[in-house]
Structure formats: structure tokens, C-alpha cells
C-alpha positions, 0 to 999 in steps of 0.5 A: 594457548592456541590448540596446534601450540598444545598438540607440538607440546605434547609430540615433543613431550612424547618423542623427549620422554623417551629420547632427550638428545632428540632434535625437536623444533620449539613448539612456539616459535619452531625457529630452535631446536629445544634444549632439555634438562633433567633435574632430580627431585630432592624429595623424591629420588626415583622422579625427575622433572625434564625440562625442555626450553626454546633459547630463542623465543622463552617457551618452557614446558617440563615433564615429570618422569619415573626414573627406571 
């Protein structure tokens, strides 16, 4: 995966981390707004997983996340 591809993944993890309504631009394609979905953890009920997915170009990439 290309550096600068890395870098956008890890700005919208920070800025989605905090605000998951946050309107981030695909870090791929950068033609959508990435659509975020939290989805809890059966095994453990204090973590999430933040999924955050480009409907025009297929890139996905999740956060794993404490629940507070």
C-alpha cells in the first residue's frame, strides 16, 4: 500500500476514532465520504470494531476500540 494511502488511513482512523458522524474523504479513491459502522464484539462486551468502508471504490479498514 502506497505511503500517503497509509498516512489518509491513519488520519481518518484518528479523526473517526473520536467522531464517527465526521465526514472523511476515502482514502483511496477520495471521491466519497467514508460510511462507518460500529459492530460489538460477542466475546468482549467493553470493545468494538469501527469499520469504516468507501461505497465507491471497496476500501475498508476497522478500528478496534474500548467502549467507555
Amino acid at each position: 500500500m502506497d505511503s500517503e494511502i497509509v498516512k489518509r488511513w491513519i488520519e481518518a482512523g484518528k479523526i473517526l476514532g473520536v467522531n464517527p458522524t465526521a465526514n472523511i474523504l476515502c482514502p483511496v479513491c477520495q471521491q466519497s465520504f467514508l460510511k462507518v459502522q460500529d459492530v460489538e464484539i460477542e466475546t468482549d462486551p467493553l470493545q468494538i470494531e469501527r469499520h469504516m468502508s468507501c461505497d465507491i471504490c471497496g476500501a475498508y479498514n476497522a478500528l478496534r476500540m474500548t467502549v467507555k
